[in-house]
C-alpha positions in Angstrom: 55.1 -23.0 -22.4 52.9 -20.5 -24.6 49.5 -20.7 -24.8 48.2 -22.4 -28.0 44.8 -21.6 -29.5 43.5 -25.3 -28.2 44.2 -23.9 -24.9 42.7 -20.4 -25.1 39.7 -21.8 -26.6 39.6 -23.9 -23.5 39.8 -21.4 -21.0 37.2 -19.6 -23.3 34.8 -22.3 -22.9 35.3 -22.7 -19.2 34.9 -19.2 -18.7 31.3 -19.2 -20.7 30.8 -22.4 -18.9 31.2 -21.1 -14.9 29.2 -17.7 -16.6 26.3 -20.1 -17.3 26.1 -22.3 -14.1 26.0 -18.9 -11.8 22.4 -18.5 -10.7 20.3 -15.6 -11.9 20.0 -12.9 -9.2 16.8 -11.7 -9.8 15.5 -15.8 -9.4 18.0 -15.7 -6.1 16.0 -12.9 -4.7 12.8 -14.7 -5.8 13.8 -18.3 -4.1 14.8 -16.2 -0.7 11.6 -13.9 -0.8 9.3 -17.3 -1.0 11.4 -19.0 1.8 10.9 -16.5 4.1 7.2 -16.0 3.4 7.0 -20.1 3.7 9.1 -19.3 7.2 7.0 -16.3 8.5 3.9 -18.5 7.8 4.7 -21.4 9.2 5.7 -19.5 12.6 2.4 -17.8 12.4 0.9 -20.9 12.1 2.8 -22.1 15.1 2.0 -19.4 17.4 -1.7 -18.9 16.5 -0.4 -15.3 15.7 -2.6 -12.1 15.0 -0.6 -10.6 12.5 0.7 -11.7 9.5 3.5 -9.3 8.0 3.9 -10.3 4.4 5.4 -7.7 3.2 8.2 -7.8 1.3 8.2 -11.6 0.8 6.6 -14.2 -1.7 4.4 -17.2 -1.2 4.4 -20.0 -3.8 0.8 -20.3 -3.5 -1.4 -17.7 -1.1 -4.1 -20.3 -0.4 -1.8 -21.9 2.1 -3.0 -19.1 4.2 -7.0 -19.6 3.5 -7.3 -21.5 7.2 -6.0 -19.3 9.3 -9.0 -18.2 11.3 -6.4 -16.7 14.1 -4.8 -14.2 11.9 -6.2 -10.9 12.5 -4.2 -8.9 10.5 -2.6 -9.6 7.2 0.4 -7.5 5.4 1.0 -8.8 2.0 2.2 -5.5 0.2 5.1 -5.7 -2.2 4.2 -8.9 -2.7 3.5 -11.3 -5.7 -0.2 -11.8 -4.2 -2.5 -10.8 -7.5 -5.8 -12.5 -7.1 -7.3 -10.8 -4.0 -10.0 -14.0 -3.7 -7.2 -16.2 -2.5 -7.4 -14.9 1.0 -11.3 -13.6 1.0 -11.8 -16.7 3.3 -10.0 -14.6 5.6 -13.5 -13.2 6.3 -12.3 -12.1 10.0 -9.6 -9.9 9.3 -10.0 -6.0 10.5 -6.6 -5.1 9.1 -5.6 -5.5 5.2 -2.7 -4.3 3.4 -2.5 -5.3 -0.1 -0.3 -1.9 -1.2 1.9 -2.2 -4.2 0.8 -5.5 -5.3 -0.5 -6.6 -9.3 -4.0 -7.4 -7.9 -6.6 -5.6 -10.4 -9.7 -6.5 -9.2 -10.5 -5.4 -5.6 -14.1 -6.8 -6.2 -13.1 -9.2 -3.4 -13.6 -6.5 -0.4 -17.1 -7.2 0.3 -16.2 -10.2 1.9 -14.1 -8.0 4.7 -17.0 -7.6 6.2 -15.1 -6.7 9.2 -12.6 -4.7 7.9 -11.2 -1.4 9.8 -7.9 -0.6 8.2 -7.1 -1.1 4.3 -4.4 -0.1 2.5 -4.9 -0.1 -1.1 -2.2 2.3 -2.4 0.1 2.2 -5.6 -1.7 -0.5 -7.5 -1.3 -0.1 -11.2 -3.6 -2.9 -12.5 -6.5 -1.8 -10.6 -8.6 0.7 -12.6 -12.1 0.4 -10.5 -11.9 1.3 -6.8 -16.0 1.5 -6.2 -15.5 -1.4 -3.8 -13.3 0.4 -1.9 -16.0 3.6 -1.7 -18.3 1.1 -0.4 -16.4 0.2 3.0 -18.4 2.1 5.5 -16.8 0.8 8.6 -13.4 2.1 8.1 -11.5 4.0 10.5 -7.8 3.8 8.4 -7.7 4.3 4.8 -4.5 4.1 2.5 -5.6 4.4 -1.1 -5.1 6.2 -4.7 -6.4 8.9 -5.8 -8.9 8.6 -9.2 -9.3 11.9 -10.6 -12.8 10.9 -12.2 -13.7 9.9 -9.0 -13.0 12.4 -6.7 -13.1 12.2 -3.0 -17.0 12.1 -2.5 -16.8 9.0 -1.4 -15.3 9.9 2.1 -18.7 11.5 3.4 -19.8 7.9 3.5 -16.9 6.9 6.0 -18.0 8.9 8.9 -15.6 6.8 11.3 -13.0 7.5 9.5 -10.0 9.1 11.4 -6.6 8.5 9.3 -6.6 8.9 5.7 -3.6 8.7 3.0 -4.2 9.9 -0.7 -1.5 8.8 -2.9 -1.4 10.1 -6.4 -3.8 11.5 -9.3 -5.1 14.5 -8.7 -7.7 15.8 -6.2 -10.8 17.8 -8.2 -12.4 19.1 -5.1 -11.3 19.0 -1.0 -14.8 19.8 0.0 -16.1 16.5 0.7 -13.1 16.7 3.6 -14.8 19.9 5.4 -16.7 19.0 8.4 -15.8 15.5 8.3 -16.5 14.4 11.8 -13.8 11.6 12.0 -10.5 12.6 10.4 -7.7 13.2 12.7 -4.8 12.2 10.9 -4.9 13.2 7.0 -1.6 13.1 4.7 -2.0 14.0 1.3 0.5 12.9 -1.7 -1.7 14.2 -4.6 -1.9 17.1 -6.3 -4.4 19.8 -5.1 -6.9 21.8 -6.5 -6.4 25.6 -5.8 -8.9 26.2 -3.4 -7.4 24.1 -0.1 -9.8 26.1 2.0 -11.9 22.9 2.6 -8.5 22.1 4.6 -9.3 24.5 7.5 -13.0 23.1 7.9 -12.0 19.6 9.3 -13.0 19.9 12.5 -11.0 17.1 14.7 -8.0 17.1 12.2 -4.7 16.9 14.7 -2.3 16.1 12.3 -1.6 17.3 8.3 0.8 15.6 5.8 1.1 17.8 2.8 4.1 18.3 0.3 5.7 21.9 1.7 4.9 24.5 -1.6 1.1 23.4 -2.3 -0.3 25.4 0.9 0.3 29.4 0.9 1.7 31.0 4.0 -1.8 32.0 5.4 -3.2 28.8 4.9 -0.3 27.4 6.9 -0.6 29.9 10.0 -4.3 29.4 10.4 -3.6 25.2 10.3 -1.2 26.2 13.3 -3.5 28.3 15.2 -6.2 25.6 15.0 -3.4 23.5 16.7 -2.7 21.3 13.7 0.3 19.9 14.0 1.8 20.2 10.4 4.0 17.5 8.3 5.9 19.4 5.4 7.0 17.0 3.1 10.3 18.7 1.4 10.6 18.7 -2.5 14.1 17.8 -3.7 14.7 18.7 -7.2 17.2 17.1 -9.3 
């Protein structure tokens, strides 16, 4: 029997029809990101847990999360968190991680009163980090780089011992010499020229720097200080 047009315009519209019931991927992924979130909270909940790991992972609404005086910790990076005063009731926490999230206004911080560890790196909406600056009590820092800025702010954070810098560009190092804290510094920014500030730190154990911004001599004197060095390799395409 040969196909007539009545019954390729049927398969047609059958086709288009199957097409158009088959759920949207990107809304898949959504649906499964919030389920687990709703799962790893309702665990945590369960368990009177410490730390809540977030990341990667949705919530339908982040307020659900307001009453958990337990909770210690809290990793909601990569996340769709983007109003950082839903969880500012979380007044207790000593560890944050808010990377990579739309949040724009980090005004919320000074209710961390507690607050040891942040990480507030990647976050393209946010365009003033002066609460940030003002976290004295810090002893881990994760956060971008703000070119206007600089770095002067990190004389106020003598307890500081791990620091990240991710992106912009870094005017001046020498609010880094003789900083009595840092152990543990890695660096994705650019540099100024003058790294010298690098060999000043006094208690630094541990460098991350991308492989061609320090010179050779630079290098050997970071290893005779007994710095143990963290090349990053630059792959060019």
């Amino acid at each position: 029997m040969k196909p007539t047009i009545f019954t390729a315009l049927s398969a047609g519209f059958c086709a288009m029809f199957l097409s158009a019931c088959q759920p949207d991927p990107a809304n898949l992924a959504r649906e499964r990101a919030k389920e687990r979130g709703a799962q790893i909270v309702a665990d945590c909940v369960a368990t009177q847990c410490e730390t809540l790991d977030l990341d990667g992972t949705m919530l339908e609404d982040f307020s659900v999360i307001t009453g958990m005086s337990h909770v210690k910790i809290l990793m909601v990076s990569d996340t769709n968190l983007t109003d950082l005063a839903q969880v500012a009731h979380l007044s207790q926490l000593t560890e944050l991680h808010i990377a990579r999230t739309d949040i724009s206004d980090l005004s919320a911080l000074e209710y961390f009163e507690s607050l040891e560890v942040l990480h507030v790196s990647s976050m393209r909406y946010v365009t003033d980090y002066t609460p940030v600056y003002a976290m004295r009590g810090l002893r881990e820092l994760a956060v971008d780089v703000v070119t206007e800025d600089g770095i002067g702010y990190l004389q106020d954070m003598p307890g500081l011992q791990r620091l990240n810098l991710f992106n912009g560009s870094i005017p001046d190092l020498a609010p880094l010499a003789r900083h009595p804290g840092l152990t543990d510094l890695s660096i994705n920014a650019h540099l100024p020229e003058d790294t010298s500030a690098l060999l000043d730190i006094p208690n630094l154990q541990k460098l991350g720097v991308e492989s061609y911004i320090l010179d050779d001599e630079t290098l050997e004197k970071l290893e005779e200080q007994g710095v143990e060095l963290d090349l990053y390799a630059v792959i060019v395409c």
